[in-house]
N, C-alpha and C positions, 0 to 999 in steps of 0.2 A: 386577342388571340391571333398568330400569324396563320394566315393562309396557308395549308401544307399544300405543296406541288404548283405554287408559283410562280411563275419562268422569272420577273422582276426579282423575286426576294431570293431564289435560288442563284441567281446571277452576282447577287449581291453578296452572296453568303460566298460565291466561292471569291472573289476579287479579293477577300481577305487574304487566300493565298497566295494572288501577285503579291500581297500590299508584305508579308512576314515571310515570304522564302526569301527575299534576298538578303535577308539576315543569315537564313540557312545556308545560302550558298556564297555568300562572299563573306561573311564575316566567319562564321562556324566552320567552313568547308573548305572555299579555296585562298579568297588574295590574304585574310590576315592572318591565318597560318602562317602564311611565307613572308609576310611580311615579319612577323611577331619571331621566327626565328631568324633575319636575318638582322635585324636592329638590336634584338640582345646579344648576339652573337658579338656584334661590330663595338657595340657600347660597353660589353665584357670582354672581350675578347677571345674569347669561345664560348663553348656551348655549355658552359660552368656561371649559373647566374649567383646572385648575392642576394638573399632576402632573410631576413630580421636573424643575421649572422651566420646562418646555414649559404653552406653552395651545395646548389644541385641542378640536374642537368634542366634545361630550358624546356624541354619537351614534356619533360617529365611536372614540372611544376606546373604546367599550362595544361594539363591534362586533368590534375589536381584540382584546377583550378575550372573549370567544369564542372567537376564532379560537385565540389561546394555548389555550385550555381541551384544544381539539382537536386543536392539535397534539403537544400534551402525550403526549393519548392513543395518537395515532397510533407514539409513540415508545415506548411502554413495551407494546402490547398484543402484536405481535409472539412476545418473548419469556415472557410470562404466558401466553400461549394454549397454547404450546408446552409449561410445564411442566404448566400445565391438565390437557391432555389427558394427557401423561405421568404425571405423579402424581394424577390423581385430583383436583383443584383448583376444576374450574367452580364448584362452590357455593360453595366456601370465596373467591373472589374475586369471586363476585355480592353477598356478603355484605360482602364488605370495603368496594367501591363502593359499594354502598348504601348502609350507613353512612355514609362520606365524603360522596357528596352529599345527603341527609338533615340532615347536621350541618351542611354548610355553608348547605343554603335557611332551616334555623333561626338560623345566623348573622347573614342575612340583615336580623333583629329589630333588629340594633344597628348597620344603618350607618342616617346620616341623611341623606347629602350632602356634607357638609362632609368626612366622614372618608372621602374618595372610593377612595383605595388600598384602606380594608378592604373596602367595595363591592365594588371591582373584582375583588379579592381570592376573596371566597364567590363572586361569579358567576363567576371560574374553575374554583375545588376543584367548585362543583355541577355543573360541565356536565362535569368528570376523571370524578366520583362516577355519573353518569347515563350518559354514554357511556361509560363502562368497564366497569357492570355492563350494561351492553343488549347486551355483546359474549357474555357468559358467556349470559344470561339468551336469546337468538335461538339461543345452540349447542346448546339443550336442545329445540329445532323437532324436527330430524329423529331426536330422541332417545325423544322421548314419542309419535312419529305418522310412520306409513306413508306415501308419496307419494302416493295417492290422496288421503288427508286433510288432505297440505303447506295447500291454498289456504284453506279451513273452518276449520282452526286456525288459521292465522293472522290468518286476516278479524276471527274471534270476540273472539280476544285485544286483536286492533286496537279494533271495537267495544264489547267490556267497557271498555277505556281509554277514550275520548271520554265515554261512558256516565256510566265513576264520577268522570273529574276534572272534567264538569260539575256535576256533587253538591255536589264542596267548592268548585268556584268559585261555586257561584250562593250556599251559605255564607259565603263570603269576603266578595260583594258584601254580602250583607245586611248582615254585621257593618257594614261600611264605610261604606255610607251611613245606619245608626242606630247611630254609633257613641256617639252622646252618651247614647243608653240604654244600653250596654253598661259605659257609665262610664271612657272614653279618653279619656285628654286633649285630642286631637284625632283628625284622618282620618287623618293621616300616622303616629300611632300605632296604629290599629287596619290603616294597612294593613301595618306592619312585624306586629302580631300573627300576619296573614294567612301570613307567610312562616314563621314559626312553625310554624302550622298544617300549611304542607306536610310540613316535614319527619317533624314527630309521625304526618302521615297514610303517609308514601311509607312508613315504615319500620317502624308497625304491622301495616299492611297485606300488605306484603313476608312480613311471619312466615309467613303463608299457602303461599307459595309453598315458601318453608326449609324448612317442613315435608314437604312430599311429593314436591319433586323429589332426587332421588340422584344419585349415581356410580356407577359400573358397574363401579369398580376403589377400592380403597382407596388412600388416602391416603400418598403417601410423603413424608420427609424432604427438605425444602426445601436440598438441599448440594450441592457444588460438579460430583457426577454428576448429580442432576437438572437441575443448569442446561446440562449440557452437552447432556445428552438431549433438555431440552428447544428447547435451538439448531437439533439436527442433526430432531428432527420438525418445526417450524416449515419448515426449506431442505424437506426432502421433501415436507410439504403442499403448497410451493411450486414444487418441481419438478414433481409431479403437477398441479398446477392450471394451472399456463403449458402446458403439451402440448394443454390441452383446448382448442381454439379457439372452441366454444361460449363455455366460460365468460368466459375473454378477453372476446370481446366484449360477452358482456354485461356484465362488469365496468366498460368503457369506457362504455359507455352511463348504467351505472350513478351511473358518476364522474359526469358532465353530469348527471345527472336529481337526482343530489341536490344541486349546483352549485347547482342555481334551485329545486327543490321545499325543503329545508333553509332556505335562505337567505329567502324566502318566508316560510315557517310564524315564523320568527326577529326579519324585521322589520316585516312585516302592520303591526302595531298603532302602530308609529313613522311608518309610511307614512302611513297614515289620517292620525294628530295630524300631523304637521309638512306635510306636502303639502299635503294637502284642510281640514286645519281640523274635520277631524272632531272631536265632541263626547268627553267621556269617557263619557257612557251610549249616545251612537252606537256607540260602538268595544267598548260591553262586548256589546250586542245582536249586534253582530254578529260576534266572538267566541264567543260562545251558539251564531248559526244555524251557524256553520263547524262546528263541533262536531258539532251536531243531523246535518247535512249528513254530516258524513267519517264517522260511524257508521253510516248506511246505505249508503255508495258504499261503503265495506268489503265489506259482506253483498254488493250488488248486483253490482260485480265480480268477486269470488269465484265469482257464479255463472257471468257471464260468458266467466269463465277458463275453468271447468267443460266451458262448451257451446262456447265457440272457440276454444279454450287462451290459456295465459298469455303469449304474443307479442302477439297480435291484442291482447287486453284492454289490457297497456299500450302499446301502439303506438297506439290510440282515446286513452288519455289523455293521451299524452304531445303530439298534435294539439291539446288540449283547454289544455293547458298554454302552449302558446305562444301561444295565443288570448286567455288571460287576460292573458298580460305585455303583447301590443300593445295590449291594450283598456288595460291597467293604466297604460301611459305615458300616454295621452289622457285617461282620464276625470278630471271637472272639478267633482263634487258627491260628497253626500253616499250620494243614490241611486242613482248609478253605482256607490257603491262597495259597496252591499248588494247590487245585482244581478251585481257581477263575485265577492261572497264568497258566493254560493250555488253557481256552478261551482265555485270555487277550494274550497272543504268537499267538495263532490261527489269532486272526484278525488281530494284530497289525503288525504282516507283508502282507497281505492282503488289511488292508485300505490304508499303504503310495505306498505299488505299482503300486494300480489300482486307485491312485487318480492321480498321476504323471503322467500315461498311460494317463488317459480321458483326462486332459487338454491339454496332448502335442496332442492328434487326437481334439479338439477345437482349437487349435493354424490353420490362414490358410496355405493351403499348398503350397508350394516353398516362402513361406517369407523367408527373410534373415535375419528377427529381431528376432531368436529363444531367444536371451540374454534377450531383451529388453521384450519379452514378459516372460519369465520365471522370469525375475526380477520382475512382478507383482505377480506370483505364487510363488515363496518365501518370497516377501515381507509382502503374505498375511499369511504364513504359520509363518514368524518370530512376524509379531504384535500377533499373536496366543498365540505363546508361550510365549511372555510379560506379554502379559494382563493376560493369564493363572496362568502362577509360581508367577507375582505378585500379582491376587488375590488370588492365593493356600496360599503364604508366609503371608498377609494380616488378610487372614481370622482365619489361622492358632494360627498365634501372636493374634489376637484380642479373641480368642476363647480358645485358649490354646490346641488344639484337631486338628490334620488332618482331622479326620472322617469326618467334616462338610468341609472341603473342598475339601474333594469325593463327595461330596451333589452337590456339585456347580458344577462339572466336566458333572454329570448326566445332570445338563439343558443346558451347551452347545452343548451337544451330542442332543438333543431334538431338537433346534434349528436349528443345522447342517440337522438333518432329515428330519423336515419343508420345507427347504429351497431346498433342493436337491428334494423334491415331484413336487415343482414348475417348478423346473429347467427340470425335466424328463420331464415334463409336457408340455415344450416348446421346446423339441428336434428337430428340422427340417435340421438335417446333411444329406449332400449327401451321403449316402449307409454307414455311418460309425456305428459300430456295439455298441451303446450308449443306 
């Protein structure tokens, strides 16, 4: 059984999210985005790609192409949570994932454009590999840390990641724009090295974590009674968690809030280039401030949460959110769009840390199904993001314009709001600071 409120094991718990943001942020967010649309653009010759005899626009299929990644997930976590927790599993399949996506942002090294299916391909298996271990890797919250220190450990965790995947991204840039002293044939080469990079980092890094998080039960035989056992505690997690109408709701809320904050953090940097005409070192600066920014709105709401509770804190950002998609559909420059990513930083590390916090203090206490229950709370964070980048890529294509599918961001952020009034509404936790 792990020590809960550890300083060693909690340190270790959070260095996972050095070890898996820079997947988040250079692979998912900023450099292969721009990389990914400027290599199929050059290898098609516009923004009209070729896949299994359809043309359709680049952005759109890459957006699509996500979405599969998640839903993927959505379908297989379920059952793994369940044997998870049954046998004794969380490490052994935070490990698994890791690796998976680790291999796949190194794969990353050998698409160019042209070979658009193997592209699309890694950028699936990484976001399988990334949101599959973020399911194991969040059930280990209320495992290493008491519900007074849910919000602190989570902020921290959050913070260490923005922190350490700035390191290797401001790394990556270097290589990139001095690539010809590095000795690459070209930029487009050093920036496949970059993806490289992640992987070697997400999964050196990782070891950290391997090392000092445990299970609390040994290991059983992966056969045809652990799978059943693992069915029948997935239904029971599930039957206990629908009774709780708290959580309900906030799951609902949840749904919406990652609808437009996911969807957002996913296509930032496509927005900038193809709307506004943002530059490529506009779009890396201000990639950097969002960073700098969601590292401290971590710490700051956390505190927040502390002294109003975790309803109030994100019910202030989830206002904050909808204010950035109205301004996001209008604004018309470069400086709009620096001045709407200081809020958008500000909250967006803010709303995933103190959303992770609240549920794991609704989770009840000394369960041993944290897997199984947190597999509900990504699974609800990954249909999110489905539904989201496939109606962003949807409205997009049909529209021809992103701007109206910042439009749509704004009303699941509205929703999310709604639902979360409800949810405060029906708080009846014993002493917990909600």
């Amino acid at each position: 059984m792990i020590e809960k409120n550890n300083r060693k094991v909690i340190n270790a718990w959070c260095s996972y999210d050095i070890a898996n943001s820079v997947y988040s942020l250079i692979v998912a967010s900023a450099l292969f985005p721009i990389y990914y649309q400027n290599v199929t653009a050059e290898a098609f010759g516009s923004g009209l790609v070729s896949l299994f005899g359809f043309q359709i626009k680049n952005t759109v299929i890459y957006d699509y192409a996500i979405a599969l990644g998640y839903a993927i997930v959505i379908l297989i976590t379920p059952l793994l949570s369940g044997i998870a927790d049954m046998g004794g599993y969380r490490k052994r399949f935070m490990v698994l994932f890791t690796t998976l996506g680790a291999a796949a942002c190194s794969g990353l090294y050998f698409f160019t454009g042209s070979n658009i299916g193997f592209g699309l391909l890694m950028t699936v298996l990484a976001v399988i590999g990334w949101a599959g271990a973020t399911v194991y890797y969040n059930s280990f919250l209320p495992i290493i840390a008491t519900n007074r220190l849910h919000n602190v450990v989570s902020a921290k965790g959050f913070a260490w990641g923005y922190l350490g995947s700035m390191v290797l991204f401001i790394l990556c840039i270097a290589i990139i724009y001095t690539w010809q002293f590095w000795g690459f044939g070209s930029e487009e080469a050093a920036y496949r090295f970059s993806f490289l990079l992640v992987g070697f980092w997400w999964i050196g890094i990782a070891l950290v974590a391997f090392k000092h998080l445990q299970e609390f039960k040994p290991k059983s035989k992966i056969d045809s009674e652990i799978l059943s056992k693992g069915f029948k505690e997935i239904a029971e997690v599930a039957k206990n968690l629908f009774r709780q109408r708290i959580m309900n709701l906030f799951l609902v809320s949840f749904l919406f809030l990652s609808m437009g904050v996911q969807t957002i953090i996913l296509v930032a940097t496509l927005f900038g280039s193809v709307e506004l005409h943002v530059g490529t070192i506009e779009l890396i600066i201000v990639i950097l401030l969002i960073q700098f920014l969601a590292m401290f709105g971590s710490v700051v709401f956390a505190r927040v949460s502390n002294r109003f509770g975790n309803f109030t804190s994100l019910l202030i950002m989830l206002s904050v959110w909808v204010a950035i998609c109205v301004a996001g559909y209008f604004i018309q420059n470069t400086v709009q769009f620096y001045i709407l990513a200081v809020f958008l930083g500000f909250v967006m590390g803010g709303i995933q840390s103190q959303a992770r916090s609240t549920y794991a203090m609704l989770i009840p206490e000394n369960t041993t199904d944290t897997a199984s229950y947190f597999s509900f709370y990504d699974i609800t964070e990954k249909i999110g993001i489905v539904i989201g980048m496939f109606g962003f890529g949807l409205i997009e294509q049909i529209s021809g314009s992103m701007r109206n599918s910042v439009a749509l961001l704004s009303v699941f952020f509205m929703i999310a709001f709604v639902a979360l009034v409800f949810a405060a509404g029906k708080r009846k936790l014993k002493g917990d600071n909600l």
